[in-house]
N, C-alpha and C positions, 0 to 999 in steps of 0.2 A: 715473476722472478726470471730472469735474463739466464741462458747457458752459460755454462762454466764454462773459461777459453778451455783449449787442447791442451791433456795433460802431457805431460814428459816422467819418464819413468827415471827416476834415479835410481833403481835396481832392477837388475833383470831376472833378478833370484825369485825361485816358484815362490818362496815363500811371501817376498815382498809382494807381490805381483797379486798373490791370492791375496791379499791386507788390503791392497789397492784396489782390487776390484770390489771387496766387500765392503769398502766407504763407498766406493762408487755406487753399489745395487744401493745403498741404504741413504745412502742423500737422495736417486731417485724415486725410489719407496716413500720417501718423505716430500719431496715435492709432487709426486703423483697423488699423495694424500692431502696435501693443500689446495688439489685439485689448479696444478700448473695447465700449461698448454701442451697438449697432450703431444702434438706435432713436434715442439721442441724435446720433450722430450726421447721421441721414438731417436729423431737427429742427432740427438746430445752422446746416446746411446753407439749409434753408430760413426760418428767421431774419435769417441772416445775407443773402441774397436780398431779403429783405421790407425790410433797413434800409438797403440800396442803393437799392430801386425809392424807396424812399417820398422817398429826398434828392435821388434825379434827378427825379422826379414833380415834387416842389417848385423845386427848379429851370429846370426846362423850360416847366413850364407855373406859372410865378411868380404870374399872377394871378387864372389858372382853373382852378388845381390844387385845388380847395375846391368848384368847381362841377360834377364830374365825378366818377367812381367808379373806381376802379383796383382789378381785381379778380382774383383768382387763380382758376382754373380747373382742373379736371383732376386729377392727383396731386397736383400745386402746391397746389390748393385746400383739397387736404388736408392737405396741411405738411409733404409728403414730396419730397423732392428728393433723388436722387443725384449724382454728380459730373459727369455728362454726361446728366442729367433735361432732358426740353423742360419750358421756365419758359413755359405755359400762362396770358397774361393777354386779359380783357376790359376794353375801355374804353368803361365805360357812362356813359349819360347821358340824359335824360329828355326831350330833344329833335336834333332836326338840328343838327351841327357848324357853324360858321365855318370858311371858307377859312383863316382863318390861326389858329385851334385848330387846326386837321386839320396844319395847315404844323409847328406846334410838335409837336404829338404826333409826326408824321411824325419831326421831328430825336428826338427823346426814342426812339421805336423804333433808330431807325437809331443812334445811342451804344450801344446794347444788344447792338444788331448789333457794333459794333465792338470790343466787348467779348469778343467771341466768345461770348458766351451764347446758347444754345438756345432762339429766342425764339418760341411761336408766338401768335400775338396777333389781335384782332377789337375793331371798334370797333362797337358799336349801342346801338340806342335800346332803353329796355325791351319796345317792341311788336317790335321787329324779334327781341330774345332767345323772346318768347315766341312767337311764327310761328314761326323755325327750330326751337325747340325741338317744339313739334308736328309738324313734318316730320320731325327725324330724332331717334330714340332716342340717338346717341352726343352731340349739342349738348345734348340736353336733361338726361344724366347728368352731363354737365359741370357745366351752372349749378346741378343741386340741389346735388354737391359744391363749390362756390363758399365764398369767404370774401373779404370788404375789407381789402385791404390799406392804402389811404389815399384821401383825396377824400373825396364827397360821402355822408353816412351815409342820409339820408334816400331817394337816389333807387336805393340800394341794399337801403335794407329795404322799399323800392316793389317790387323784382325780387323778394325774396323772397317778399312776401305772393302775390303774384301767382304764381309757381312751386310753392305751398301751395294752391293754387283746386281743389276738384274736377275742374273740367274741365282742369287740365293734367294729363294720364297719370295718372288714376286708380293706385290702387296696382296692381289686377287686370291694366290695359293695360299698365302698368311691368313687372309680372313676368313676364307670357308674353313679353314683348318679349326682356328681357334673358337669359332663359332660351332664346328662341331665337338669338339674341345671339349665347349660348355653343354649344349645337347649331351651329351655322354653323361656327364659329371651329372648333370640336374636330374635323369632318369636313374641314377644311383640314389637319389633322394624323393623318388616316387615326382618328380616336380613340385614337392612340397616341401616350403620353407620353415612352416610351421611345427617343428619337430619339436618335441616336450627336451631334449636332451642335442641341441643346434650344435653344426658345426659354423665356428664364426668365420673361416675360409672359405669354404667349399658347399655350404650349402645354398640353395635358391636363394640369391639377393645380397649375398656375403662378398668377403671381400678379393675374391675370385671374382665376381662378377665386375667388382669397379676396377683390378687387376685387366680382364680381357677387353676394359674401353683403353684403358691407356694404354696397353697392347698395339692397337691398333691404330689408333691412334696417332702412335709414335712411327711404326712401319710404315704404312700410308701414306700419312701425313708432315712424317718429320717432326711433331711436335716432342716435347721435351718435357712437358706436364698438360696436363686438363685444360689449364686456361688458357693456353696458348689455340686451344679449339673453338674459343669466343671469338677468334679474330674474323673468320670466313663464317663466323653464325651456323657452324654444327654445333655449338652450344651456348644458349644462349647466358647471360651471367648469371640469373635467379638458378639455371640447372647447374651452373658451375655452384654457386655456393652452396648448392643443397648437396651436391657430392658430397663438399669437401667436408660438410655438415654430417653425412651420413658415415662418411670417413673417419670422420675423425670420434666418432660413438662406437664405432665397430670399435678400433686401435683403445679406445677407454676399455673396451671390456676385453678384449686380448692383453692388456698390459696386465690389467689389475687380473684375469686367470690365469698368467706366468707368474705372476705374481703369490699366488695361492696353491698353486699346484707344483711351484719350481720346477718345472718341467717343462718340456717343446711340446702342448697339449694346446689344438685349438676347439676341445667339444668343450661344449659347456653343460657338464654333465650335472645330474642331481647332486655329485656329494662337493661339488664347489661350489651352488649357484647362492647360498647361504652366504658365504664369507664375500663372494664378489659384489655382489648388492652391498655389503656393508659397505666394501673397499670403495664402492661407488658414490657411497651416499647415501646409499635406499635402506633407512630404518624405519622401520613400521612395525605395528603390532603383530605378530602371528606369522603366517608367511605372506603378508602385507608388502614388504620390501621389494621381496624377490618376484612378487606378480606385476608389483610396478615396472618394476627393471625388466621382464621379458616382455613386458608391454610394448613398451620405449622399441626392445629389440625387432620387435615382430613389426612394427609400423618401420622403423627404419630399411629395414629387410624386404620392405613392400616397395619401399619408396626408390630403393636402388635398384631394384629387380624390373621393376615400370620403365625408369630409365636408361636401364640396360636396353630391353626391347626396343624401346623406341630408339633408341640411340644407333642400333647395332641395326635396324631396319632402315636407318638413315645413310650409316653407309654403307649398305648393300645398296641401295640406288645407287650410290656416287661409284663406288668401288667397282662392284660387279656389273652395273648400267643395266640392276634389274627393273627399272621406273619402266610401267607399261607406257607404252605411247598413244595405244589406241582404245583411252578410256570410254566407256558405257552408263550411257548419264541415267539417273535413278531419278531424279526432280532436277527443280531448278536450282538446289543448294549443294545435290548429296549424287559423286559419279562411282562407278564401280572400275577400279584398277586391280586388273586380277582377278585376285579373290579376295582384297581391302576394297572395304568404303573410305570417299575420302570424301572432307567438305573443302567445296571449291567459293567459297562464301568468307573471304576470312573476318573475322568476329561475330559470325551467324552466333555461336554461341553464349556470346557474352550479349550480346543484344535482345535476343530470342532464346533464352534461357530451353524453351519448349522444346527445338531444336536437336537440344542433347537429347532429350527421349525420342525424337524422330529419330535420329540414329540408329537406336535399339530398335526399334519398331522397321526400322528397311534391314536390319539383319536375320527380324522373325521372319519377314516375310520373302526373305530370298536366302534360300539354303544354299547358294553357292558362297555367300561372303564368311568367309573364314576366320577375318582381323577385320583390324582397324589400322590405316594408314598414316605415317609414323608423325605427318604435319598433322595430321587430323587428331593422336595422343595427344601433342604438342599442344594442341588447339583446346583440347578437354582440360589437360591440366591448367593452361592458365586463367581460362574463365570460369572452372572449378575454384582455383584460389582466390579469386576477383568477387565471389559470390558474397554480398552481406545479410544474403537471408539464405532459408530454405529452399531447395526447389519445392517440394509439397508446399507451400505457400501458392506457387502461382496455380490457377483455376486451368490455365491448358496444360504443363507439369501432368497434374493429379489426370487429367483426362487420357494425358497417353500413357501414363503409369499405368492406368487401370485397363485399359486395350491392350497391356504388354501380361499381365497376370491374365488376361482373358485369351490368349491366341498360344496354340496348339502347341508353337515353339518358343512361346515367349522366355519360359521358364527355363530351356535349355542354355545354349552360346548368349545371347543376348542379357541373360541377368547372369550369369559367369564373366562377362565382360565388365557389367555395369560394377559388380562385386571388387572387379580386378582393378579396373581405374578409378577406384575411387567415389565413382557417381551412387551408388546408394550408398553412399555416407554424406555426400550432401545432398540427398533427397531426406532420407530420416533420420532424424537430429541423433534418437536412441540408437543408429546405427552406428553412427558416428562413436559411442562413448564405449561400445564391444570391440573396434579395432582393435587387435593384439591381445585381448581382453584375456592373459589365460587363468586355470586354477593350479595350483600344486600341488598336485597329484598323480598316481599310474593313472585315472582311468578314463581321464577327458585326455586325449591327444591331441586336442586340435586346441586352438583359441576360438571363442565363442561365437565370432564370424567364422571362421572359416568349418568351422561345425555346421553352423545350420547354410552355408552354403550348400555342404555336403547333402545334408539332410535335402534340402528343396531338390537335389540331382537325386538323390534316392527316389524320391514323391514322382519326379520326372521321368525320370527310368523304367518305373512300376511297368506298365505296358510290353516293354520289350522283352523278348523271348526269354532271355540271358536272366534278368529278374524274377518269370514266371517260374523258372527253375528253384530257387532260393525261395519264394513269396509267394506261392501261388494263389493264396486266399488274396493278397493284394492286388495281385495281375487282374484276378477276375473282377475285384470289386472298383477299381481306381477306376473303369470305363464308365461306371452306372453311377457315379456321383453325377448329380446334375451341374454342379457349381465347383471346378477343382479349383478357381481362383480362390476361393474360402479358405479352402487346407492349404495353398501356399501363402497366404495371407497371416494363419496360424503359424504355419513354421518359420515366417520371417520376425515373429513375434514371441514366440515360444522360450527365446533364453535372453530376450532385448534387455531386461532386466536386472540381468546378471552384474555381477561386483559393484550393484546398490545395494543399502542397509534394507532388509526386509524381505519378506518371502518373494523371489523372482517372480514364480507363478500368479501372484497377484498383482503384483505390482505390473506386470506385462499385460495383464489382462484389461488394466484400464489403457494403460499406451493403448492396444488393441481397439477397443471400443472404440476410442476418442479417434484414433488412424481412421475406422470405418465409417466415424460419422462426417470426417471432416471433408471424404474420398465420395461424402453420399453412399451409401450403401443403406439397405433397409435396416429399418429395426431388426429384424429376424435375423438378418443374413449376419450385422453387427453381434446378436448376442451370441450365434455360432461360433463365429470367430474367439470373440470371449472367453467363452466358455471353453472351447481348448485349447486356449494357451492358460488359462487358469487350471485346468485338469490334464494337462498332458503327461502328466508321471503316474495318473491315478491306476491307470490299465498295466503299466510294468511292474508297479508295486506289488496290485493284487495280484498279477500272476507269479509272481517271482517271492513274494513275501507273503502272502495267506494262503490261508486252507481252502482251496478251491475246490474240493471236494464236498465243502460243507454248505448245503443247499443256502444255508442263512449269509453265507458271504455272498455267491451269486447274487441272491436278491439286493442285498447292501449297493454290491455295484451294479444290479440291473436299476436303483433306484438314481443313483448318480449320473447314469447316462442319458436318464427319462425317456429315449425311443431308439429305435432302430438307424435312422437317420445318422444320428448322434455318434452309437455304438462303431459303425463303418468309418466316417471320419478319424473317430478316435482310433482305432487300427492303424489306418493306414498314417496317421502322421507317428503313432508311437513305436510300429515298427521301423520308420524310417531313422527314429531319434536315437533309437538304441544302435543300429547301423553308423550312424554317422558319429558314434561318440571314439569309436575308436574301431581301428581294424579287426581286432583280435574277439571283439564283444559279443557279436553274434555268436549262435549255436546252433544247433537243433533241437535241444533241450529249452530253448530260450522261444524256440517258435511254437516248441509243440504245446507250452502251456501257454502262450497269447493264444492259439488255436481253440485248446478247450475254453477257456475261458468265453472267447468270442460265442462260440456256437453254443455253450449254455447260459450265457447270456440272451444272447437272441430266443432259444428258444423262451426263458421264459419271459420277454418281453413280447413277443409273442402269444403267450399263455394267459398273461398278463400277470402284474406284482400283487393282484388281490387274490390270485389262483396260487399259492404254495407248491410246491415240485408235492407228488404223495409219496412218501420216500417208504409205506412198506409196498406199494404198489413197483413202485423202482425194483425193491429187494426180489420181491416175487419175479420178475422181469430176469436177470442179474441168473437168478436159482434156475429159472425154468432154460434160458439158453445154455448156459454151462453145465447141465445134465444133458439135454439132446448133447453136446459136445463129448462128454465121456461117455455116452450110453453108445453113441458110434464108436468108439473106443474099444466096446466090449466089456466094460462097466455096467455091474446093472444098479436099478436104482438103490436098492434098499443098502450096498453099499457104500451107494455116494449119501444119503439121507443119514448115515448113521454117524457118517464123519458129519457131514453138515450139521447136527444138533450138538457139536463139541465147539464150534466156531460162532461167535456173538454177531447181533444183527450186522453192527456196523462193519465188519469183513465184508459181507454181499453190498453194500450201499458203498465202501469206497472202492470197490476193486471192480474191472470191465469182466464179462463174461467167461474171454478167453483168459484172462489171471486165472480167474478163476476155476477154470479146465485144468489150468497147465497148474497149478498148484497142487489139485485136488488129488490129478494121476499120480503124481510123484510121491506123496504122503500115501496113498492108498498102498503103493509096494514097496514103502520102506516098513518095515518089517522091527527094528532095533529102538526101542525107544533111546536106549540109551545115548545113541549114536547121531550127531544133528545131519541135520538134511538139507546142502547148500543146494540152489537152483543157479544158474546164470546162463539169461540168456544171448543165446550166440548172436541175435542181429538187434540194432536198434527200437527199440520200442519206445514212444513217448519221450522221444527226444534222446535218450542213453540208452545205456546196458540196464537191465534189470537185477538187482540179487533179490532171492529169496530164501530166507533163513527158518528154520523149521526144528526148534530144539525146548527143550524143557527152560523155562524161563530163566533168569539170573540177572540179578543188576547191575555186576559189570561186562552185561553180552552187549549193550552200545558200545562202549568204551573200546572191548578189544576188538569190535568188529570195526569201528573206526580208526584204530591201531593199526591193525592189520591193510587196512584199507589205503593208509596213509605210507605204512613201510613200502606197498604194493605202487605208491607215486600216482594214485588215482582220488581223484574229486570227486567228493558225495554233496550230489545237489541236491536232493529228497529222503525222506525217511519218512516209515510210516511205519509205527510199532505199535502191534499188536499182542495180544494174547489171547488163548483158547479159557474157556471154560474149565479147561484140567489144570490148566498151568504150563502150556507150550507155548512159544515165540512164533505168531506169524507175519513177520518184519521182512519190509523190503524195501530195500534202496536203489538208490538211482544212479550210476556213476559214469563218467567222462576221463577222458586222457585230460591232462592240464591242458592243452590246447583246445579245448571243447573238442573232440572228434569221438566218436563211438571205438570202444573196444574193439581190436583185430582180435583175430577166431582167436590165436596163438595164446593172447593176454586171458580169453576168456577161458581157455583150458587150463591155464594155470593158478587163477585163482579159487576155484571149486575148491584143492585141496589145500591149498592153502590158507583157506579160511577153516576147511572143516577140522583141520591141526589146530589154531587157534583156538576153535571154540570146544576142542577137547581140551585142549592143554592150558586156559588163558592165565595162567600162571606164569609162564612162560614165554607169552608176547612182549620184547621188549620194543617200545619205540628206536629206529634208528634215527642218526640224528641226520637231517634233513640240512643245509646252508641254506640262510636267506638269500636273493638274490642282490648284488649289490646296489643296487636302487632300490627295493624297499629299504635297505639299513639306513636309505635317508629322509625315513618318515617317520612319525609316531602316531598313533590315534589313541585318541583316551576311549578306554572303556566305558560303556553307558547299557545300562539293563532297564528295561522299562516294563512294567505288568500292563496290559489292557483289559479290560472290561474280562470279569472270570462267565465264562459262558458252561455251560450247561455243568456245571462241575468241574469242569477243567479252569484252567491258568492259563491265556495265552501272554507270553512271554518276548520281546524282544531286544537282541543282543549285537549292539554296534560296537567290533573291536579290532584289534589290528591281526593282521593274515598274517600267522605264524607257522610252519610247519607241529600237526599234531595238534591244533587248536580243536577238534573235537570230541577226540579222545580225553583231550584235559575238561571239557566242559560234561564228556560223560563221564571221567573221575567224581568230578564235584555232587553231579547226580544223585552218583551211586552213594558217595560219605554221606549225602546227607536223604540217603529211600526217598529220592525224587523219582518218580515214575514218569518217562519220555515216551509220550501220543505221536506226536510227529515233526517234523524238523524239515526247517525249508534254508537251504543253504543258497546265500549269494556274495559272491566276492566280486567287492567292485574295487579296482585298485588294488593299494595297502591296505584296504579295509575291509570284515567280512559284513553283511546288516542279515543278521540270521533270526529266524522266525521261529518258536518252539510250541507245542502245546503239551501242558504236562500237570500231572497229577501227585497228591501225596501216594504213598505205598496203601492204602487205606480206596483211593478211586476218590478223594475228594479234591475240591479245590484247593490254591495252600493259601493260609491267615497273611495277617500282615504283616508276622513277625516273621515267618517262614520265609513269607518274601524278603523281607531283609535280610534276614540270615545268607537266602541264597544269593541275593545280589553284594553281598560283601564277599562272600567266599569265590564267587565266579572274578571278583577286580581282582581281589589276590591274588588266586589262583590262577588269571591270564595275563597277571602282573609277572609273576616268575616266570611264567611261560615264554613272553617275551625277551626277557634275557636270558632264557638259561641257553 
């Protein structure tokens, strides 16, 4: 469908006007949903704008609308307008205003205003444009993008001559400008594109970045659009059409987000990306759609982003005459200028495919080259495109791929490079099918490339001091692998799987195998590899999801890992996985049980799986150090023996020594039965704060103590409830600030009494009510309870639901209505979602039937079915 000619107003009345523009949004609403040409329309838009301004211009200012310049600015000035575009105008003019010009202009803005147009507007004189414009780079890109819309021609092609003078922003002072510009801008976005919630302007690859080549372009160059840059081959025409190609997909998803948000918003946040993927086209099952569409986003967003670089490194040679002259030849194909490699070979790479990995392979091995030089991009891109197979096909490919997973820095800059242009997406096919690849959810950040890029720089990193800090089980242990090409071989494989039908984990594990055999790799070294990318979640589960307290789970995963060897690998790549999934993911709570886990693993692989932990041998151990501890004290025995036969075996088998000490002192000089007895300790232990709770039992003391816990804005990651032999509570939790950080003193002093108020008064605990944040409110999870295997008497239980403020107070509500008795509770919140672990008993100490289980898996959906909305 062809533009509509330029309308003509037959009325100028708000009322008309507002009628007129509302056929207007709603024809292009409807041609944007027949999916028109998106270009015509951003134009049609802005048109249609121009033949408004120019009838109220004439109108407003009736007699000195001819003496003045009405002038578009900004994208405006470009003739790009979206649905909710700020309409960027200057009102110039060649001298100081009149009171009553300024009075008329004034009504004439304020109609615009009333129009509800996005109006941002500036009136001055051409010396006043040309002073701001020297002061600040964003006024002075404005006016070179300029165009007249109506008024005075002459005092406008006065602004122009004058914005053409040498001394305004030479091209040189224009370029480093805007170039730092963009440096600014992109280190406000971490230099990551990749954002769950993108800005479609302004973030890495957006349309800020194809904004700052025609920037320059135009200063420079004089050019007037993009294509006019094909003429002297700074661009050649496949780069020009992939612009206009990435152009014109950005402007699709900014229309149809003004479109849904009516409003001047370029983030495309969770609570639109829903309706925009319709607006698009992208209907799909589930959140099918919208993973497609930020697909589409994140690869377009790479592809202008590449562009950019190379482009803007192109003319810095011409511009600034930064081209080295006195290059340092590396081989016979590959010279060092600066600190870029460049190939002096042109089609080495489309001929000698191998070539592209010698590339990487002179960047591992000379730590002064910093890039790649911008003919030499040039060079990658096209005979990247040109490629009708794999690189892993060819036999020399796989031989320097594997000399690059094998060398000291290979896995540094050189696979961050090969990542960034593109080259291991056409070395491995599965790599290829993760580009943009994201999920919709808080709790993956990144898109599935650009995850385990992160992940392989975590792996990479391990060594340096900065990581020993954070990791130090992995600092130590990353040097004594014999094979680290393995573990990065695992993390390039580890999610390759992902957004196919069926368990990733497996499905990647054969990818895996089949990569190691086709690379030659041993049998052994292949089923290594396998094997963790098959089992790489198995180590965070257990520690974050079972009772690692309970010697029978150690053994379970000391059986899954079969040896020592195994166990190290598997650390260090699942520490790094958890790292790279999102910034905010890490803890210390999150390290300290990969820690235990690790080291009672090992020992008893060690031990070996046919030798059993002697768990009253433990207990004996556990009793005899935490008496020497209070007998220095000034404790003597027979009053720690006397408490000790009131406390059941399993207190000394789950709890360390020093718990032990420090529980035992405090109960020996509380004196009140009546009265509970909070502990919290002041520094981190085991990754958080400790509490410990000390009161005659009750079935709703989870409940209010997680009430209370929740009123207090603190996360309970662990619980472990106990009881005495008489019927006292010897329960302890484990808590964090919402940011995973350990309790300040201050925090710690003021919850003592305020829990020990609760657990006198729990009557009186009411939940406050907590707001969701407004990105969870654009998710749902369904509820799912699952029973596993009832082990020793107990029900262990698990509960995947959505993160509600108060979600486990409500699940100790349900507890309590129905004398369910809570062992222990392993809390984790990934995203919107929590996947929480329980171990729990009838009132009775028995396991519960099947009907019980149902009971309680019906009353738990219900039950966090209200919760969620209330």
């Amino acid at each position: 469908m062809q533009a509509t000619a330029p309308h003509t107003f037959d009325s100028l009345a708000l009322k008309d006007i507002k009628a007129s523009m509302a056929n207007f949004n709603a024809h292009q609403a409807a041609r944007f949903s027949q999916m028109d040409d998106i270009s015509e329309l951003v134009t049609q838009r802005s048109d249609y704008v121009d033949q408004l301004l120019c009838q109220l211009w004439q109108h407003y200012l009736t007699d000195e609308a001819d003496c003045f310049s009405l002038v578009a600015v900004g994208g405006y000035g470009r003739g790009e307008l979206h649905p909710r575009s700020d309409i960027d105008l200057l009102i110039l003019s060649a001298d100081e205003l009149s009171l009553e010009t300024e009075q008329k202009i004034s009504a004439f803005i304020t109609f615009l205003w009333d129009l509800k147009l996005e109006i941002g507007h500036s009136v001055r004189t051409i010396s006043d444009c040309i002073q701001l414009g020297l002061d600040d780079i964003t006024i002075a890109t404005n006016l070179i993008e300029s165009r007249l819309i109506s008024g005075h021609q002459e005092t406008f092609t006065e602004l122009k001559r004058q914005l053409h003078l040498p001394n305004f922003w030479p091209s040189k002072s224009f370029f480093s400008a805007k170039r730092e510009e963009q440096r600014k801008r992109h280190l406000n976005y971490r230099d990551n594109g990749y954002s769950l919630e993108p800005d479609i302007k302004s973030n890495p690859g957006g349309l800020r970045d194809l904004h700052t080549l025609y920037w320059v372009a135009r200063r420079h160059f004089g050019a007037e659009n993009l294509l006019e840059m094909t003429i002297d081959n700074y661009l050649t025409q496949a780069e020009y059409r992939e612009l206009l190609e990435c152009q014109n997909f950005l402007w699709k998803i900014r229309f149809a987000l003004h479109l849904v948000t009516k409003r001047s918003d370029n983030r495309l946040l969770f609570d639109y990306q829903t309706d925009v993927a319709q607006k698009l086209g992208y209907i799909e099952q589930g959140n099918g759609g919208i993973e497609t569409m930020m697909k589409q986003f994140y690869r377009t967003i790479r592809r202008v982003a590449e562009l950019n670089e190379m482009l803007l490194q192109h003319f810095d040679e011409d511009i600034l005459g930064n081209a080295d002259h006195n290059p340092i030849a590396i081989d016979e194909h590959f010279q060092l200028k600066g600190n870029r490699i460049v190939l002096i070979t042109p089609g080495e790479f489309f001929y000698r495919p191998e070539s592209i990995l010698q590339l990487f392979l002179h960047i591992a091995d000379n730590p002064d080259i910093k890039g790649i030089y911008s003919t030499t991009l040039r060079e990658i891109r096209e005979s990247r495109r040109r490629l009708t197979y794999w690189l892993q096909d060819i036999p020399a490919c796989r031989e320097k791929f594997l000399a690059l997973l094998k060398h000291p820095r290979g896995m540094g800059l050189p696979l961050t490079l090969m990542h960034k242009y593109g080259v291991l997406a056409a070395y491995i096919p599965q790599w290829n099918k993760i580009l943009g690849q994201m999920q919709f959810d808080l709790f993956h950040a990144y898109t599935v490339d650009e995850h385990t890029h992160r992940l392989i720089k975590y792996i990479y990193h391990y060594p340096t001091a900065e990581s020993k800090v954070d990791h130090p089980i992995c600092g130590d242990l990353f040097p004594t692998i014999k094979k680290p090409e393995l573990l990065f071989l695992a993390a390039i494989f580890h999610d390759i799987a992902k957004g196919r039908k069926g368990d990733h984990s497996e499905l990647g594990a054969v990818d895996a195998l089949a990569f190691c055999e086709l690379h030659g790799l041993s049998a052994h070294d292949a089923r290594l590899v396998a094997w963790l990318v098959k089992h790489h979640l198995v180590m965070s589960v257990t520690a974050q999801r079972r009772d690692i307290q309970d010697p029978d789970v150690i053994t379970e995963f000391a059986r899954v890992v079969q040896d020592e060897k195994y166990l190290n690998y598997l650390l260090l790549l699942t520490v790094a996985d958890i790292c790279a999934t999102n910034d905010d993911v890490w803890n210390s709570w999150k390290g300290a049980l990969l820690k235990e886990l690790y080291y009672q693993t090992q020992k008893a692989l060690r031990r070996g799986l046919e030798k059993p932990i002697d768990v009253r041998s433990r207990i004996r151990d556990h009793k005899q150090q935490a008496l020497n501890k209070l007998l220095a004290r000034a404790f003597n025995s027979q009053q720690v023996e006397t408490l000790w036969k009131r406390f059941k075996a399993d207190y000394f088998l789950r709890h360390t020594p020093s718990q032990i000490a420090w529980h035992s002192e405090y109960i020996l000089q509380h004196h009140d039965p009546d009265k509970p007895l909070v502990l919290v300790s002041k520094r981190a232990s085991r990754g958080g704060n400790e509490i410990f709770i000390y009161c005659k039992d009750t079935l709703d003391l989870f409940a209010t103590v997680a009430t209370e816990l929740s009123n207090k804005n603190l996360n309970i990651h662990d619980a472990t409830i106990m009881n005495s032999r008489d019927g006292f509570t010897l329960d302890t939790f484990v808590v964090l600030e919402p940011d995973g950080e350990p309790l300040a003193l201050d925090r710690t002093l003021a919850i003592k009494p305020a829990l020990e108020q609760a657990l006198s008064y729990p009557d009186k605990v009411v939940p406050r009510c907590h707001r969701l944040s407004r990105q969870k409110k654009q998710f749902t999870v369904k509820t799912q309870v699952n029973f596993l295997p009832n082990k020793n008497h107990r029900t262990m239980m698990e509960l995947i639901a959505y993160d509600t403020p108060g979600l486990l107070a409500s699940i100790g509500d349900v507890f309590q209505q129905l004398d369910v008795m809570l062992h222990t509770a392993k809390i984790t919140t990934i995203g919107e979602q929590v996947e929480d672990f329980f171990i729990i008993t009838t009132e009775e100490g028995k396991a519960l039937s099947e009907a019980q289980q149902t009971q309680l898996k019906q009353t738990l959906i219900s039950a966090l079915a209200s919760n969620a909305h209330s």
